[in-house]
N, C-alpha and C positions, 0 to 999 in steps of 0.2 A: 275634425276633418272628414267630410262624407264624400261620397263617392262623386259627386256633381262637382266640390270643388278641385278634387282629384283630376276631371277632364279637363281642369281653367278654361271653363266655361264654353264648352264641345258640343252641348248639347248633351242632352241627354241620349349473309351472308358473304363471300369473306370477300374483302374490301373490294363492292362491285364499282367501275365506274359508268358514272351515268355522260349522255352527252345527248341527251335528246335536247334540241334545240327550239325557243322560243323566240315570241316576234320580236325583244329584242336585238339590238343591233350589235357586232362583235366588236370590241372595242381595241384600239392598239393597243400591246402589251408597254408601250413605254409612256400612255394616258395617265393623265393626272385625274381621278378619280374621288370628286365631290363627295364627302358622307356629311348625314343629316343627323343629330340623334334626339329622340323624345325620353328624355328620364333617364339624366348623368348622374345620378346617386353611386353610391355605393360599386354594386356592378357595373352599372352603365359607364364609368369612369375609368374601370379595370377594361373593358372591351376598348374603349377609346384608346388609352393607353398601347393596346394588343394591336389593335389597325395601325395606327400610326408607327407603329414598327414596318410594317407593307410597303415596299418602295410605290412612292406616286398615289400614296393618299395621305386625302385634306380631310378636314371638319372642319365646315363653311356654316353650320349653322347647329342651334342646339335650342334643345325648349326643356322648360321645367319652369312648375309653377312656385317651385320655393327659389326663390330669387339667391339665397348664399348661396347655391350649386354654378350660379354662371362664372363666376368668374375661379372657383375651384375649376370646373372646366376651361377655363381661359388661362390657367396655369396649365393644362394637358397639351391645349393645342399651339400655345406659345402666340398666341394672336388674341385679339379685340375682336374674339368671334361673333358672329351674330346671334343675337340671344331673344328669344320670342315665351312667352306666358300660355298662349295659345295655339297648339300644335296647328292649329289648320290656317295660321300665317305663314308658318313655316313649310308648310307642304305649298303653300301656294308659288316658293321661291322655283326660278326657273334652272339654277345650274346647281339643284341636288341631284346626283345620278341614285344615291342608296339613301335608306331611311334606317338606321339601327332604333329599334322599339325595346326600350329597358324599361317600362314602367311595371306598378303591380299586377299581378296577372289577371286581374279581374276587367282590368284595362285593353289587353291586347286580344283583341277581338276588336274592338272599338279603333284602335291606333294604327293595327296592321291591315285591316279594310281599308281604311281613309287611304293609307300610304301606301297601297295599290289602286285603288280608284283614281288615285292623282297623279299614278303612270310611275310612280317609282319602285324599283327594285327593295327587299327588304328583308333586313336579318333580325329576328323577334326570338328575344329570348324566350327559355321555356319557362315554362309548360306551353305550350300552344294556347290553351284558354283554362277559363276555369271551370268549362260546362262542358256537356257531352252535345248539345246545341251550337255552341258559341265552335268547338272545333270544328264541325260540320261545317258551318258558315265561312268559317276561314277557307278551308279546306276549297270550298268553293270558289270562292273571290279569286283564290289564288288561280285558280284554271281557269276563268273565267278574264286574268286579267293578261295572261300574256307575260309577268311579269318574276321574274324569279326569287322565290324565297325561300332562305333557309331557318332554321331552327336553332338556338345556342344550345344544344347539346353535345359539348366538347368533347365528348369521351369518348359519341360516337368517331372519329376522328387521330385519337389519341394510336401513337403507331403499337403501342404493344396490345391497346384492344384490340386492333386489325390482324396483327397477327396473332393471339387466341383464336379471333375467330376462324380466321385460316387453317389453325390446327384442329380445331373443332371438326370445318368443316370437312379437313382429312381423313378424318376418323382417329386422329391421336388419342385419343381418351373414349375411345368405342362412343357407344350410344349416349348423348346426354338427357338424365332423366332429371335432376332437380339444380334448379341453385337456388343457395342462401346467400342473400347479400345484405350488408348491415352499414349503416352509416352512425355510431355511436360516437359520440362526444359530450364534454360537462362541460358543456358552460348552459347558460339561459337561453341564448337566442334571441338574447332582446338589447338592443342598441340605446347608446345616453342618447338623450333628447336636449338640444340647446336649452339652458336658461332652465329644465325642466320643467317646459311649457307644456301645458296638458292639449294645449292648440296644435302642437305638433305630434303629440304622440302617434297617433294613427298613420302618418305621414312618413315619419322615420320608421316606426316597427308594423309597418301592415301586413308583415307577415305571418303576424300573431294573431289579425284579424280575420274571422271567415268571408268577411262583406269585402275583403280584396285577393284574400289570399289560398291558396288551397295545402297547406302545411307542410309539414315534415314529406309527405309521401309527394309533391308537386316540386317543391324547393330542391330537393336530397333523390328523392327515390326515383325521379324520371330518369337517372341517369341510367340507372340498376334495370329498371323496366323498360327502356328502350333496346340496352345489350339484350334484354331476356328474347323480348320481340325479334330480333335480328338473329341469335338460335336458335328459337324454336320455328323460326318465319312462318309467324303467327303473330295474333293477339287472342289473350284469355280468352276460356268459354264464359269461368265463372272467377268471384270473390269473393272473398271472407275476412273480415278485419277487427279489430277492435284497437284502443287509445282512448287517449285522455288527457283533463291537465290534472296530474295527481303530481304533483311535486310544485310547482312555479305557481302558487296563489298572486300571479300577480295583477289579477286583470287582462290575462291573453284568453283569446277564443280558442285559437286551434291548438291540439293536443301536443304536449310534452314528450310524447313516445306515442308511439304508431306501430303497429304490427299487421302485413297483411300478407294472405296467401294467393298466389292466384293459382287457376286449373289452365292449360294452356288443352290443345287437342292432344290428345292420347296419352293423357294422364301425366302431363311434362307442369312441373312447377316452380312456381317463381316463389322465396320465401321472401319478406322485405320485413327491413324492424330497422329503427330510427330509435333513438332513445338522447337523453339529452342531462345523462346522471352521471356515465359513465363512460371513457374510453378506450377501456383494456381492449377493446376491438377493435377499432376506428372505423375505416371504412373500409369495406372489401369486398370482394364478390367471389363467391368458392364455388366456382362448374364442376358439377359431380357427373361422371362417366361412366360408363360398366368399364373402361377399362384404365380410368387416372382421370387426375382432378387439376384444375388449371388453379390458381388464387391468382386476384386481380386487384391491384392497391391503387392511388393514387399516380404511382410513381412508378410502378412495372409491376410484373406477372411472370407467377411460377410453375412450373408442372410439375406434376407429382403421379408415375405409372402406381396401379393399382395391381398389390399381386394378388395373383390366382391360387384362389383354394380348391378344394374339392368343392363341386353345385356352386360355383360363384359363376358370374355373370359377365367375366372376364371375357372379352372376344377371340376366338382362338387366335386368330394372328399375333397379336397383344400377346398374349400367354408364351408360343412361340419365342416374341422378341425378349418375353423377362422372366421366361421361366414358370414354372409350379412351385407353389408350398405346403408344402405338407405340414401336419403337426398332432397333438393331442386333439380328440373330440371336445374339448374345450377349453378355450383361452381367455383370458381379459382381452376385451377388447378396447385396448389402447389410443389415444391417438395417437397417427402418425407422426414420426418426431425426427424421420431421417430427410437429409438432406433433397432440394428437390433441385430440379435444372432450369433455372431463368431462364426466361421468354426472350431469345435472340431477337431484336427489330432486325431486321434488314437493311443495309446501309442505304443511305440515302434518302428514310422515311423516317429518321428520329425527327423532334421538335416538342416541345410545349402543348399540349393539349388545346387551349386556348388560342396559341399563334397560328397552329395548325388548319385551326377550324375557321379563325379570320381569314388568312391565306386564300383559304380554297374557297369562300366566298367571294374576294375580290377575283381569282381566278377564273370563278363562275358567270362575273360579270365580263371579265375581259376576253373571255371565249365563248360567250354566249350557250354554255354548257349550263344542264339541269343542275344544282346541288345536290351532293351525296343525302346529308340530311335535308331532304326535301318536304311538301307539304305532307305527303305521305305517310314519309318518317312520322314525321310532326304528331298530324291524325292517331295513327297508331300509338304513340304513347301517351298523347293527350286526353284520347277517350279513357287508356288502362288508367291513367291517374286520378282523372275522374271519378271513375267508377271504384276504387279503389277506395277514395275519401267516401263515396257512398254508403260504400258495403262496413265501413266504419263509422257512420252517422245513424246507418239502420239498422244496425247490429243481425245482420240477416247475409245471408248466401245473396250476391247480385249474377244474375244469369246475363252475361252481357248481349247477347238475341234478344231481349225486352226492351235493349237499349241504345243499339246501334245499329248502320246500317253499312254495308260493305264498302 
């Protein structure tokens, strides 16, 4: 399966709200709202699934070039949906209001152009693209078309990310100078293939492949690098990475474990490691502060105040509210192992990560408001992921000023 047959034949900080307004029109809040989707797999089927929870939306039409997907999708939408081989029949339909673009990411660049060139609104999963080119180009389309799109990075959205960042951007945990964020799990990564047809392989697991996919650090790590972006409200100067496939001889292209660093401005760093051996860690995200450290799971977030020693970095305020410690000129330094205080949401802003971020897409439409995760958003972690796989294909420091443009 290459990348031609792929197109079925196409041709070759803290929870801000946005409301800048486009030429779209506002839509009544009690409108029944048409969605389209290109590439119901896997994810695309999970999203489906998430919208249609949304009072007042449909999915009127669906495209995938592997033919068992339609009618698994026509189990989602409980209808004899309309089902098309070739996305650009589907765009041609007149009562799509959204375009959901689930294909490989090598793909969207190509899927979410087309489904703003043809006037439609659109939620494109991430990464944004697979090139530091290909975002740029989106990035564009998107201003240039009038038309609102957001990004599937759920997590920006997620209520207890929103409120870390709020406590961040308080100064709860004084100044933030690093995170490590790690997304480890054992399994392979690699999905059965009906019949174990070598026809399909690229198809089902093109995530393994570089000709669609861009790995562990695009799939896993955009989530980690988008949070990092949104603290340090920046994107990296530089990069540094390395991975491999050192474990899974199975015929996959992109690396098994991933490790990469970035530089943000004034020396603030994002640590990212994907590994695919091991889970004693799973997934997490640990904001280091001069004055306490947030941990960020899946599932909620905890805070943890950092005491003050003599020459530590403790913000006095901070120190104030927890005190000094004194002790011998030298101790083991332990990890911390006492109890920390969960991340209160705030009523009224719990939900699903996932239902959250659909929501507020359809809400986006229906008030003709910009998306939080907007093309912006998008741009900014789609170039770091980019350059990230770079800086781990060139075994070299990437200076991202060689490579992008503001």
């Amino acid at each position: 399966m290459n990348r031609r047959e792929f197109l079925g034949g196409a041709g070759a900080l803290a929870a801000s709200t946005f409301v800048e307004q486009s030429s779209a029109a506002k839509l009544p809040a009690s409108s029944q709202l048409n969605l389209a989707i290109i590439g119901p797999g896997s994810r695309g089927q999970q999203l489906m699934r998430t919208f249609l929870r949304v009072p007042g939306v449909r999915f009127a039409a669906l495209c995938d070039i592997y033919e068992p997907r339609w009618d698994q999708a026509r189990k989602i939408t409980g209808e004899n949906t309309r089902a098309f081989r070739d996305y650009r029949e589907l765009l041609s339909a007149k009562d799509i209001d959204a375009i959901i673009v689930s294909t490989p990411l090598s793909l969207h660049s190509e899927h979410v152009t087309a489904a703003l060139d043809s006037g439609h609104h659109v939620y494109g999963e991430k990464s944004m693209a697979l090139t530091v080119e290909e975002c740029g180009q989106m990035r564009d389309a998107v201003k240039k078309s009038g038309k609102h799109y957001q990004i599937g990075l759920q997590y920006h959205y997620a209520p207890w990310y929103r409120e870390a960042i709020r406590l961040i951007a308080s100064g709860k945990i004084g100044q933030v100078t690093q995170i490590y964020s790690y997304w480890h799990r054992n399994n392979s990564w690699r999905r059965p293939v009906p019949n174990n047809d070598p026809k399909l392989e690229r198809l089902i697991n093109w995530r393994l492949y570089r000709e669609f996919s861009g790995g562990l650090v695009a799939e896993l790590g955009s989530h980690h690098i988008n949070f990092a972006n949104e603290v340090f409200g920046a994107i990296p100067e530089s990069a540094v990475g390395s991975g491999g496939v050192d474990f899974w001889k199975d015929g996959r292209e992109t690396p098994d474990n991933v490790q990469v660093t970035y530089r943000y401005p004034g020396g603030k760093t994002l640590f990212f490691s994907a590994i695919t051996t091991n889970r004693f860690i799973g997934c997490q995200v640990q904001v280091c502060g001069t004055g306490g450290t947030i941990v960020l799971t899946e599932a909620d977030g905890t805070y943890y105040y950092e005491p003050k020693l003599g020459a530590s970095a403790v913000p006095e305020g901070l120190a104030v509210e927890h005190g000094v410690v004194t002790g011998a000129s030298y101790r083991a330094e332990l990890p911390y192992r006492g109890q920390g205080q969960p991340i209160a949401v705030p009523a009224g802003t719990q939900g699903n990560p996932d239902f959250v971020a659909c929501n507020s897409f359809i809400d986006s439409l229906r008030n003709n408001q910009r998306p939080k995760a907007n093309e912006d958003v998008a741009w900014n972690c789609g170039v770091t992921v980019a350059l990230g796989n770079y800086a781990i294909d060139h075994e070299a420091r990437v200076k991202f000023a060689d490579h992008v443009r503001a």
